[in-house]
N, CA and C atoms as a LAMMPS dump frame, in Angstrom:
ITEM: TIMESTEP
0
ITEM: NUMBER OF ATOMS
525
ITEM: BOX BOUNDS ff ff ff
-5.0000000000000000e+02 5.0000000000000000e+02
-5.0000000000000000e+02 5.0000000000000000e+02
-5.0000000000000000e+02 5.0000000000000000e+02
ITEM: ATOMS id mol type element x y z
1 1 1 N 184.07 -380.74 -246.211
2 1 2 C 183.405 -380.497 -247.47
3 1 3 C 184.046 -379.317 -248.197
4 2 1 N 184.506 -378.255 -247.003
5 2 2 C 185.095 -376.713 -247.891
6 2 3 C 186.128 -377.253 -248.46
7 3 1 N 187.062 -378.087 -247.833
8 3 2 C 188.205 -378.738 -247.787
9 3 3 C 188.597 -379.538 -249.679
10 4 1 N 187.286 -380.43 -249.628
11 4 2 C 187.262 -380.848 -250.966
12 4 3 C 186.824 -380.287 -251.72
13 5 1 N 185.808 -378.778 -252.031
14 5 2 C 185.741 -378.715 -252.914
15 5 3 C 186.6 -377.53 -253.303
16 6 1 N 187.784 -377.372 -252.809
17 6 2 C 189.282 -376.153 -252.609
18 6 3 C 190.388 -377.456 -253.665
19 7 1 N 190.393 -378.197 -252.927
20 7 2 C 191.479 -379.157 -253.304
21 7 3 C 190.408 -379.666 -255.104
22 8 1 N 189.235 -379.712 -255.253
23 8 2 C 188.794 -380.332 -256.336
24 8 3 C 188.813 -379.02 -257.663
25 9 1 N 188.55 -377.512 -256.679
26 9 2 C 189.316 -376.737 -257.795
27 9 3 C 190.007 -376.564 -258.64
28 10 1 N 191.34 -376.559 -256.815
29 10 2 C 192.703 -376.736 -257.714
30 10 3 C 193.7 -377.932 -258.667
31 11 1 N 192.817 -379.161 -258.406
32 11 2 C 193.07 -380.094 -259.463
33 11 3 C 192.434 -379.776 -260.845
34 12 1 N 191.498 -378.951 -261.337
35 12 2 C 190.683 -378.556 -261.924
36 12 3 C 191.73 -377.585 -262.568
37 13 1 N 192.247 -376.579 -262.129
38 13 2 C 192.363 -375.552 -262.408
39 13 3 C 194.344 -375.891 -263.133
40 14 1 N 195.259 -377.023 -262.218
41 14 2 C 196.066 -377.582 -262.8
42 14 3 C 195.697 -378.489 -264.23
43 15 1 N 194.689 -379.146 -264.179
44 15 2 C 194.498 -379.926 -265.666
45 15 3 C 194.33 -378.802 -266.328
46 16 1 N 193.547 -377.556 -266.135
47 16 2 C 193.25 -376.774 -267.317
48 16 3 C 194.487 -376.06 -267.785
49 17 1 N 195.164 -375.979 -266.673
50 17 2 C 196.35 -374.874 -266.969
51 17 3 C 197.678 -375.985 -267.97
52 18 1 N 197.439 -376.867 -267.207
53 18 2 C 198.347 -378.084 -268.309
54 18 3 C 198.048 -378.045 -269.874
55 19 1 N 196.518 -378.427 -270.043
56 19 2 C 196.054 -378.631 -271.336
57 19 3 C 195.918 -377.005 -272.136
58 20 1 N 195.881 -376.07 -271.449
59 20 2 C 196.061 -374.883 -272.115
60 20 3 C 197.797 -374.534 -272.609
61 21 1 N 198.595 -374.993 -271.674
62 21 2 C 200.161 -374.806 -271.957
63 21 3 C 200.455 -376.209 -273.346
64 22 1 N 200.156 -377.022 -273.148
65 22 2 C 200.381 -378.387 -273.733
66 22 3 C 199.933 -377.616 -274.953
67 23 1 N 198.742 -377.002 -275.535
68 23 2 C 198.048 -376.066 -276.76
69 23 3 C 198.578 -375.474 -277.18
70 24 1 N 199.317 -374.605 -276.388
71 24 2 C 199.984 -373.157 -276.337
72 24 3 C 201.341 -373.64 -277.395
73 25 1 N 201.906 -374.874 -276.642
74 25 2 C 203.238 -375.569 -277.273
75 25 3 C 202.958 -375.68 -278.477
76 26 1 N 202.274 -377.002 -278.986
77 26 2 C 201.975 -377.338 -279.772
78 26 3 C 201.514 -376.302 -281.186
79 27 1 N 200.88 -375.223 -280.835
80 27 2 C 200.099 -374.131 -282.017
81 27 3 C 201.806 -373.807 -282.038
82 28 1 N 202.564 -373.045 -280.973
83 28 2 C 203.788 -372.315 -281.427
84 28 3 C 204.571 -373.086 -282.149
85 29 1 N 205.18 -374.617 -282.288
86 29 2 C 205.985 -375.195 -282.861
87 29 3 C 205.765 -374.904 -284.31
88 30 1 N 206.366 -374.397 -284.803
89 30 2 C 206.185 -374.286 -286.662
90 30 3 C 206.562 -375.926 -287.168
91 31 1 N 205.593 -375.634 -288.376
92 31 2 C 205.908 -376.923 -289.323
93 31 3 C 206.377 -376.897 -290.106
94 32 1 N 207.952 -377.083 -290.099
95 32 2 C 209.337 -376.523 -290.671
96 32 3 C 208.864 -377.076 -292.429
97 33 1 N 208.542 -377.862 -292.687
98 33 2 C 208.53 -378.516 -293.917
99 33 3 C 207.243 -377.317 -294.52
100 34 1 N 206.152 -377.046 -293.618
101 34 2 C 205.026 -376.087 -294.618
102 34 3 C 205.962 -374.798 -294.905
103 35 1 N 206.929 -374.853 -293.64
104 35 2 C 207.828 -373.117 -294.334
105 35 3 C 208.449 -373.212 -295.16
106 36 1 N 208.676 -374.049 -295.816
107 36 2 C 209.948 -374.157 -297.177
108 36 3 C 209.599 -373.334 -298.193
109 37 1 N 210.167 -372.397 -298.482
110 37 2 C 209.413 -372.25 -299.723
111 37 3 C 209.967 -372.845 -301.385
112 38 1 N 211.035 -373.567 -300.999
113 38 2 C 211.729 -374.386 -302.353
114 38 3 C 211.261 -376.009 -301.68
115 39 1 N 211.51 -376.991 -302.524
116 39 2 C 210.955 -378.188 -302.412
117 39 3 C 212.139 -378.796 -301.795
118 40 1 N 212.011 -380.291 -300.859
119 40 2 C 213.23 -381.249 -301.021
120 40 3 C 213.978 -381.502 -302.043
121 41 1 N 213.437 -382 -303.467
122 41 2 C 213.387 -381.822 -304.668
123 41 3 C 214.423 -380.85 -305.503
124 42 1 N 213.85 -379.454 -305.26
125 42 2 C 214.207 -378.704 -305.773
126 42 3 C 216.492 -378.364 -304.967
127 43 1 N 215.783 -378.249 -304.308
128 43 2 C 217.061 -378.217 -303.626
129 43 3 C 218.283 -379.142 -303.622
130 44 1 N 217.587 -380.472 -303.616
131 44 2 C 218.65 -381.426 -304.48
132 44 3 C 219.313 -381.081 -305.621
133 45 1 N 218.647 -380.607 -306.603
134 45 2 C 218.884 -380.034 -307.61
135 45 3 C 219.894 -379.193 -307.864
136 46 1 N 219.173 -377.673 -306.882
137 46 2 C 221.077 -377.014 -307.09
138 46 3 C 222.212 -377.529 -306.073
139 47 1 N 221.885 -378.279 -305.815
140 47 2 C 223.098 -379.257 -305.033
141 47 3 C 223.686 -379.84 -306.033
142 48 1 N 223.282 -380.697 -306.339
143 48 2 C 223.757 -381.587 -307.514
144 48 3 C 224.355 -380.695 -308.908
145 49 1 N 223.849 -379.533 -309.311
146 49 2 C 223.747 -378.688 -310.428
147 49 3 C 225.498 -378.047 -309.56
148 50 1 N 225.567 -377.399 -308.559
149 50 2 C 226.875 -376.506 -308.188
150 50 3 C 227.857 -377.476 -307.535
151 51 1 N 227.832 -378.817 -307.459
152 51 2 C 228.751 -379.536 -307.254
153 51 3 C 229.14 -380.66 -308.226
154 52 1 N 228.478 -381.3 -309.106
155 52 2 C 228.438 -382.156 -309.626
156 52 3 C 228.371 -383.53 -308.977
157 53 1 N 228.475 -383.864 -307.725
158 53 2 C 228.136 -384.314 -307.222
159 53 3 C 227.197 -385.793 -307.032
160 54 1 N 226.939 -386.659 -306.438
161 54 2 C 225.849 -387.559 -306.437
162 54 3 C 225.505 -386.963 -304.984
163 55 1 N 223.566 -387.233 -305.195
164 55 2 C 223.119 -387.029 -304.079
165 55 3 C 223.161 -387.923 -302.857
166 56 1 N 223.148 -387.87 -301.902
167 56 2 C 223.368 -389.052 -300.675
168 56 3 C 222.533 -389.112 -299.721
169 57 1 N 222.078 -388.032 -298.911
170 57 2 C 220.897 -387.539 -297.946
171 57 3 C 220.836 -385.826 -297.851
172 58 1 N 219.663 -385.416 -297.504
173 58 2 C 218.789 -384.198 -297.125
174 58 3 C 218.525 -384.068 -296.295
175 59 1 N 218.343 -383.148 -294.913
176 59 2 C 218.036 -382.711 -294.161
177 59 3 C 217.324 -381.475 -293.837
178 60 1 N 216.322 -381.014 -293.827
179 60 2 C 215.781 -379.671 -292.982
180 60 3 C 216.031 -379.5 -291.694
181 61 1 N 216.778 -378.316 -291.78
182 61 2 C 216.818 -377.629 -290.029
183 61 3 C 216.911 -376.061 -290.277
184 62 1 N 216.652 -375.849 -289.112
185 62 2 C 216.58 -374.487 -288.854
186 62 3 C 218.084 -373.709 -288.155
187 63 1 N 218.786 -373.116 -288.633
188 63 2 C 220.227 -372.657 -288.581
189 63 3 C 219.662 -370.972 -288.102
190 64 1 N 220.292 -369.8 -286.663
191 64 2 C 219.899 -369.003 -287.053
192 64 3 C 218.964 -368.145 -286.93
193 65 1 N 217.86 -368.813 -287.244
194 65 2 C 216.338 -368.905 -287.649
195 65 3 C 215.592 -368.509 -288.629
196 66 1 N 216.461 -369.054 -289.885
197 66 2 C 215.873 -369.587 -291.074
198 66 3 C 216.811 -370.98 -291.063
199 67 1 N 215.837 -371.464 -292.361
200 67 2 C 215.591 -372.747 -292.508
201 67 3 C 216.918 -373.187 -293.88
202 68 1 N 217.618 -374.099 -293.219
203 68 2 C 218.599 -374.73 -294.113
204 68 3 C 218.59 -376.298 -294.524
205 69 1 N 218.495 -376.5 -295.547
206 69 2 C 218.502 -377.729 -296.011
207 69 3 C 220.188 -378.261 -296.189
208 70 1 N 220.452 -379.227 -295.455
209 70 2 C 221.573 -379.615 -295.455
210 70 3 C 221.946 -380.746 -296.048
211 71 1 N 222.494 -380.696 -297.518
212 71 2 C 222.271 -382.105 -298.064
213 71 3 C 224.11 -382.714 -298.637
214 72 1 N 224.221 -383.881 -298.218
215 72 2 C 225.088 -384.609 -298.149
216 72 3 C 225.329 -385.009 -299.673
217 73 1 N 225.988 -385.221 -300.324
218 73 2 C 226.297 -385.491 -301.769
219 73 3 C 227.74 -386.36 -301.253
220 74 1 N 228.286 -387.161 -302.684
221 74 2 C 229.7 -387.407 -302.858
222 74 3 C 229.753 -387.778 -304.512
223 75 1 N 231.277 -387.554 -304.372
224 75 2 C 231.887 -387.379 -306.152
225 75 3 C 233.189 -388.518 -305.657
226 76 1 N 233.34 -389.836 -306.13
227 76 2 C 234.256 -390.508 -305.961
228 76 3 C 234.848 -390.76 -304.785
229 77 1 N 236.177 -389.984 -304.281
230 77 2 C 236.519 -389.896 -302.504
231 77 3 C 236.171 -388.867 -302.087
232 78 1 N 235.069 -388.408 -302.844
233 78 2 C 234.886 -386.834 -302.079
234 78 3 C 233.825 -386.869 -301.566
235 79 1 N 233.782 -386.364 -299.657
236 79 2 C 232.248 -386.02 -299.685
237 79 3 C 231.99 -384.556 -299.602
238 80 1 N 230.985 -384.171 -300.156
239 80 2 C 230.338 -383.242 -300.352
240 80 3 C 229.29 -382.479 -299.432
241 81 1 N 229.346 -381.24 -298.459
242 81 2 C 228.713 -381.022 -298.007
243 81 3 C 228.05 -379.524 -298.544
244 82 1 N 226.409 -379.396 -298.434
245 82 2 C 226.147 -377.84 -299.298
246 82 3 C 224.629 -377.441 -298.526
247 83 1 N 224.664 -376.344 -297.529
248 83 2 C 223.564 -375.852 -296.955
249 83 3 C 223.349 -374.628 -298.281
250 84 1 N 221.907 -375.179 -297.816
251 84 2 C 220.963 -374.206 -299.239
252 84 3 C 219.637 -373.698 -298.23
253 85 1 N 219.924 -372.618 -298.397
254 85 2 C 219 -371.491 -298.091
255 85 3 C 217.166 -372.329 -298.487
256 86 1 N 216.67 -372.609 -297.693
257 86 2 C 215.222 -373.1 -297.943
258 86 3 C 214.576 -372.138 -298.702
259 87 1 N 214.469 -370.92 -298.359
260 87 2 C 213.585 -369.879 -298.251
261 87 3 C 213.969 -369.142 -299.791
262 88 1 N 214.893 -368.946 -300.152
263 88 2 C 215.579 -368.299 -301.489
264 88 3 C 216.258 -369.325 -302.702
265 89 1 N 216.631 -370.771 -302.265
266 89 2 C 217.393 -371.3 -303.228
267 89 3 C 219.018 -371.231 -302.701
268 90 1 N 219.254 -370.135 -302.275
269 90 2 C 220.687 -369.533 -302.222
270 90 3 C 221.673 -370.663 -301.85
271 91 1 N 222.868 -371.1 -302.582
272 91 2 C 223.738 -371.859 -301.976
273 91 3 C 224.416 -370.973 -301.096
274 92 1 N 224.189 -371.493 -299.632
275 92 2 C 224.92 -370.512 -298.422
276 92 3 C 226.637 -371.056 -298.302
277 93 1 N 226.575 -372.416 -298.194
278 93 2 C 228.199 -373.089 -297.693
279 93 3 C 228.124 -374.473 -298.828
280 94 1 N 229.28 -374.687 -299.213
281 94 2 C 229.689 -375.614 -299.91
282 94 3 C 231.074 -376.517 -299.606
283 95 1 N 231.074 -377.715 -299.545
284 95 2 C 232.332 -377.811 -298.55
285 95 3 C 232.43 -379.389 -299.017
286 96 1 N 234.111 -379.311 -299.093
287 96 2 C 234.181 -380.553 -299.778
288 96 3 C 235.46 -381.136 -299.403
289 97 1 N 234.966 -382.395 -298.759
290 97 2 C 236.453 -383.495 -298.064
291 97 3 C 237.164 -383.924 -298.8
292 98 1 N 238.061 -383.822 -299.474
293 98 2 C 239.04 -385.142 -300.58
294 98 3 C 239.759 -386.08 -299.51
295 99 1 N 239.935 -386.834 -299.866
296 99 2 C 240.624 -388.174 -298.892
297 99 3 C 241.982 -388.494 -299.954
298 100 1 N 243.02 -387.8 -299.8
299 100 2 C 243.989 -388.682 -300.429
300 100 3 C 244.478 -390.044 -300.161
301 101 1 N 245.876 -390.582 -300.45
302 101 2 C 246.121 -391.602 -300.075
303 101 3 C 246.697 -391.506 -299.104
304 102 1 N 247.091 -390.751 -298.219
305 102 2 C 248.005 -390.404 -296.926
306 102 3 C 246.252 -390.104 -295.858
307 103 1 N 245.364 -390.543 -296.388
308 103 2 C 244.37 -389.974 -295.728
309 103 3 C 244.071 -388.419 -295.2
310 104 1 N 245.112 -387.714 -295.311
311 104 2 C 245.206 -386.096 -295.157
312 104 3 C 243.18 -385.492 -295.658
313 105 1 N 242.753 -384.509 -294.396
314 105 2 C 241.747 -383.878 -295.808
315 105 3 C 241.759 -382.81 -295.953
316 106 1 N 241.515 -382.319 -297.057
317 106 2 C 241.185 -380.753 -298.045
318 106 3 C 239.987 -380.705 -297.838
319 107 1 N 239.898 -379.38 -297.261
320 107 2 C 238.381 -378.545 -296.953
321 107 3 C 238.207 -377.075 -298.133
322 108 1 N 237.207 -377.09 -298.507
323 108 2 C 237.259 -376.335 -299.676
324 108 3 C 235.924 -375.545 -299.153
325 109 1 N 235.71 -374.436 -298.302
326 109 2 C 234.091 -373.653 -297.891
327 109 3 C 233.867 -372.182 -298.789
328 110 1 N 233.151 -372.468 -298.757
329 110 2 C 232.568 -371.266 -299.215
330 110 3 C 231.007 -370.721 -298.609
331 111 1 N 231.192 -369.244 -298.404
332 111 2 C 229.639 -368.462 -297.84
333 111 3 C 228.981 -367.615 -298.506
334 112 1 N 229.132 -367.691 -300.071
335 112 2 C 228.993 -366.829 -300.738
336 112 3 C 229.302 -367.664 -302.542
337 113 1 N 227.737 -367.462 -303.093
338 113 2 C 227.493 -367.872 -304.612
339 113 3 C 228.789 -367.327 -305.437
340 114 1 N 229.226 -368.415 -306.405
341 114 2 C 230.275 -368.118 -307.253
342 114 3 C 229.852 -368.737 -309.169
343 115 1 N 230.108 -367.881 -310.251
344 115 2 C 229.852 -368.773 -310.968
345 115 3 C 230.801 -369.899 -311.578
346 116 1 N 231.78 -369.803 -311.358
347 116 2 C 232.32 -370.915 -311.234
348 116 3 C 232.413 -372.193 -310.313
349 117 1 N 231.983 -373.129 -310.527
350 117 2 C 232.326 -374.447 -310.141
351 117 3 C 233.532 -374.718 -308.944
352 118 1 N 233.469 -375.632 -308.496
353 118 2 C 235.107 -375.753 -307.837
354 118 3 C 235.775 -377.185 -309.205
355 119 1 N 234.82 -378.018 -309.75
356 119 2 C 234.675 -378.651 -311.118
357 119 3 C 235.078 -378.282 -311.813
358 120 1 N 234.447 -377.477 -311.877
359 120 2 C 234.713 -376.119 -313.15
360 120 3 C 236.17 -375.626 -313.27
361 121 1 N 236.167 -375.185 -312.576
362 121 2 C 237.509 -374.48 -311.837
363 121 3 C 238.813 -375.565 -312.354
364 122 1 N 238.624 -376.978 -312.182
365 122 2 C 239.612 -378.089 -311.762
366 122 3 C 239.751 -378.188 -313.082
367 123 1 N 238.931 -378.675 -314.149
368 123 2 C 238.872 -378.454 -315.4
369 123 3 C 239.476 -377.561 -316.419
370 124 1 N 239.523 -376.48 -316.046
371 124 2 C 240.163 -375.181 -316.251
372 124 3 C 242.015 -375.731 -316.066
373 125 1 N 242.264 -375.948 -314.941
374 125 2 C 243.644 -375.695 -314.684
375 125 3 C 243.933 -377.419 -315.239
376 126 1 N 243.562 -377.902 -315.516
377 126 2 C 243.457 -379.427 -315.582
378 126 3 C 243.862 -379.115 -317.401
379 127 1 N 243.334 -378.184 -318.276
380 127 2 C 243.057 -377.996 -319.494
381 127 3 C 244.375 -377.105 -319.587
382 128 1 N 245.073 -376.415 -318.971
383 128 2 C 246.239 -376.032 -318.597
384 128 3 C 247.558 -376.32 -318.327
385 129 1 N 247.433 -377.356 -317.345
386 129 2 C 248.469 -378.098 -317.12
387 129 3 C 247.993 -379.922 -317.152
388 130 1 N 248.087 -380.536 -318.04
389 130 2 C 247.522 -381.597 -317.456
390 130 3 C 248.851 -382.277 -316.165
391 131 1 N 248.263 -382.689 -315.372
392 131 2 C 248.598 -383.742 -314.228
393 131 3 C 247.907 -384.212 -313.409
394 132 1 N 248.283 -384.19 -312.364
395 132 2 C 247.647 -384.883 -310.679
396 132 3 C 246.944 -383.929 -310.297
397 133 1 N 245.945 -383.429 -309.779
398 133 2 C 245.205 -382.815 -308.692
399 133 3 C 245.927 -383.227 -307.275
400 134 1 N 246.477 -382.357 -306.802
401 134 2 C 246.599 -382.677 -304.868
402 134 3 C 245.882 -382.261 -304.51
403 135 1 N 245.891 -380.939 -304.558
404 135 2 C 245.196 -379.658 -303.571
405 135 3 C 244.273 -379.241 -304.396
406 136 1 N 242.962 -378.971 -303.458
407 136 2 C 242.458 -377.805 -304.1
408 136 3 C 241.386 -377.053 -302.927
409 137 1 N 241.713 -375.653 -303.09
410 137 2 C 241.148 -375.272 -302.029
411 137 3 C 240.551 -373.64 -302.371
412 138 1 N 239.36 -373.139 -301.861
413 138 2 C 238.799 -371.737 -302.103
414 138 3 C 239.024 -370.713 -301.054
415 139 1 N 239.59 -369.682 -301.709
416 139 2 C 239.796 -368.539 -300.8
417 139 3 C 238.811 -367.873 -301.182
418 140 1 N 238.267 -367.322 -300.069
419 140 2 C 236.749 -366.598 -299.987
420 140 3 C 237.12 -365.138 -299.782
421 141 1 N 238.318 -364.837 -299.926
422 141 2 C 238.995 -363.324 -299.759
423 141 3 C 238.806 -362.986 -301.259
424 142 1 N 239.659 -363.484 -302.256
425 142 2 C 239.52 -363.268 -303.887
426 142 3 C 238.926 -363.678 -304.279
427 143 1 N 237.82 -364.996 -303.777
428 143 2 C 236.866 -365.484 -304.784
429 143 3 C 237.413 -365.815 -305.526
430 144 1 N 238.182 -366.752 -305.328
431 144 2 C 239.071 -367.788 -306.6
432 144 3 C 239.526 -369.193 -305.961
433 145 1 N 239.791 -370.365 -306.9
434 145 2 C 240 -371.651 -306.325
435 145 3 C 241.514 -371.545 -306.483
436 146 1 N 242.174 -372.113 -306.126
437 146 2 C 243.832 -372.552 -305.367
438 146 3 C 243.996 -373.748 -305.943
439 147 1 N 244.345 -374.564 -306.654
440 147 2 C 244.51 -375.728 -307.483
441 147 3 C 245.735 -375.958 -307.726
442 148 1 N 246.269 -377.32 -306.738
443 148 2 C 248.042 -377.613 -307.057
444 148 3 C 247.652 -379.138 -307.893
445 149 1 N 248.548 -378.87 -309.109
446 149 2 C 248.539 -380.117 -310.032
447 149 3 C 250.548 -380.267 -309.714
448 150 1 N 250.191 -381.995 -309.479
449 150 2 C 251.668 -381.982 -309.758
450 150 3 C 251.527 -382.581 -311.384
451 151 1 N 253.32 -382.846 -312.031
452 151 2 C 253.12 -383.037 -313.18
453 151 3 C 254.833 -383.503 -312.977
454 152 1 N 255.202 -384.394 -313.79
455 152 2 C 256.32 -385.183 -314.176
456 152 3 C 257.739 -384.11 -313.661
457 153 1 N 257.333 -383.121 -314.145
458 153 2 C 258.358 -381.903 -313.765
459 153 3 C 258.176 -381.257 -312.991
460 154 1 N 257.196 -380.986 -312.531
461 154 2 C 257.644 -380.004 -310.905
462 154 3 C 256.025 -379.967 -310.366
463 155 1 N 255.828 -378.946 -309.629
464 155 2 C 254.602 -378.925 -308.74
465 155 3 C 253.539 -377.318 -308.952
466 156 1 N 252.58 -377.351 -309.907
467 156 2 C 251.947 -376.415 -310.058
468 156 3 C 251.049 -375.611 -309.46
469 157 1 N 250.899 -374.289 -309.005
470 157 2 C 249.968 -374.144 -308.058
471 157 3 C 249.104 -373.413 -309.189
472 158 1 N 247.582 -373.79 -309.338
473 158 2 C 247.245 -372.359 -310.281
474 158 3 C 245.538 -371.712 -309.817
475 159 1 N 245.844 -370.517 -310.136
476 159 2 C 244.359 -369.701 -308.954
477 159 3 C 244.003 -369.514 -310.702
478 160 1 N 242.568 -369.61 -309.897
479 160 2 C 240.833 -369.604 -311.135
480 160 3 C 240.293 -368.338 -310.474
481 161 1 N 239.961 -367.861 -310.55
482 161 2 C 238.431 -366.967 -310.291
483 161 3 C 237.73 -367.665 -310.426
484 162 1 N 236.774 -367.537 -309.276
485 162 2 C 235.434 -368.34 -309.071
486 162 3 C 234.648 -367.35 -309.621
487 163 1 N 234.313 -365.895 -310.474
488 163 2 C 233.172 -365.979 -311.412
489 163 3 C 233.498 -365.199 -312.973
490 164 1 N 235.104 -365.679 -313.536
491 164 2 C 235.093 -365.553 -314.654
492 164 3 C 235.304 -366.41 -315.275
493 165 1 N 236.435 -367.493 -314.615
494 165 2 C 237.127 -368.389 -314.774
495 165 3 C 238.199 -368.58 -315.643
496 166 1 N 238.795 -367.738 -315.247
497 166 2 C 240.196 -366.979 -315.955
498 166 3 C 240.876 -367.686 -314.926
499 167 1 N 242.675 -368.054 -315.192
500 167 2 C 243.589 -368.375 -314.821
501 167 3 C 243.872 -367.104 -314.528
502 168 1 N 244.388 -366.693 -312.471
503 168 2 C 245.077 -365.464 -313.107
504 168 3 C 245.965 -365.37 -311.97
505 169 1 N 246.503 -366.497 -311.819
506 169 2 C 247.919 -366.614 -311.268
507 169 3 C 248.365 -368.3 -311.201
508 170 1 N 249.924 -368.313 -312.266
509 170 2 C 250.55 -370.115 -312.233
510 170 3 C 251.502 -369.83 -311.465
511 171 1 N 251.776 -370.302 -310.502
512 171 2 C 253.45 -370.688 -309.727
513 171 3 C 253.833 -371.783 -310.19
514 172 1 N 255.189 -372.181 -310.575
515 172 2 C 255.808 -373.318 -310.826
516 172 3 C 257.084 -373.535 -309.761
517 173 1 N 256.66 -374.977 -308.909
518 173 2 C 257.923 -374.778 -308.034
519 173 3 C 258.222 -376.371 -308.617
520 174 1 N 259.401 -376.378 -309.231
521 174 2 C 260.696 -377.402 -309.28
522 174 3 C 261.452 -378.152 -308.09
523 175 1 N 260.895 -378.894 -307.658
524 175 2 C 261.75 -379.56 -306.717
525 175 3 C 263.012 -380.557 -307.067
């Protein structure tokens, strides 16, 4: 009888300790979507607004430990990748595949808001030299885009500032 009611305790005392831990879990897990403080919505938005971009998919996750919305975009052969700060808006990384015809890809990142475009930017040197776009790529040292246009006559390299958007260096190499 001592026997069972020792053993009917400690079955007692395991369910409680289960259903108290199982509680414990459950209250601690945050509900990543009530922490947002910008919308799915909203965040599409400056996605779409700093890339030009089409939207494609959204994601919430937690990077860190704050909350990044990771949303997938594409512009023609380009895909578009851009984590946005949940909590502030902030575009954190922006990053963008081109697929030429050699299949080669151009990675273009950035960790840090610019007011220029990488669009923007292309436009600029595009209004400059017209030709081909090959390259285009952001150095996060000067905060400026890297943009090689070829053109009938030779091969242009030309740097933008990413927040005046001044031309302020053309190389011309003649092959």
């Amino acid at each position: 009888m001592k026997k069972s009611v020792i053993i009917a305790g400690v079955a007692g005392m395991v369910i409680l300790g289960g259903a108290v831990g199982a509680g414990a879990v459950s209250n601690s897990a945050p509900n990543v979507e009530k922490s947002a403080a910008i919308s799915e919505e909203k965040a599409k938005e400056i996605a779409i607004k700093e890339t030009g971009a089409t939207f494609k998919s959204i994601e919430l996750d937690k990077e860190d430990g704050r909350l990044i919305y990771e949303i997938d975009l594409v512009n023609g052969n380009e895909e578009v990748d851009v984590d946005i700060d949940a909590t502030t808006g902030n575009v954190i990384k922006a990053e963008r595949d081109l697929h030429d015809d050699d299949d080669e890809s151009i990675i273009q990142s950035d960790s840090s808001p610019v007011k220029v475009t990488e669009k923007e930017a292309v436009a600029i040197a595009i209004k400059d030299t017209p030709g081909t776009v090959t390259d285009t790529e952001f150095d996060s040292e000067d905060h400026s885009y890297e943009i090689e246009i070829k053109t009938a006559q030779a091969e242009v390299e030309i740097k933008v500032d990413a927040n005046s958007g001044k031309i302020v260096e053309k190389e011309l190499d003649r092959d």
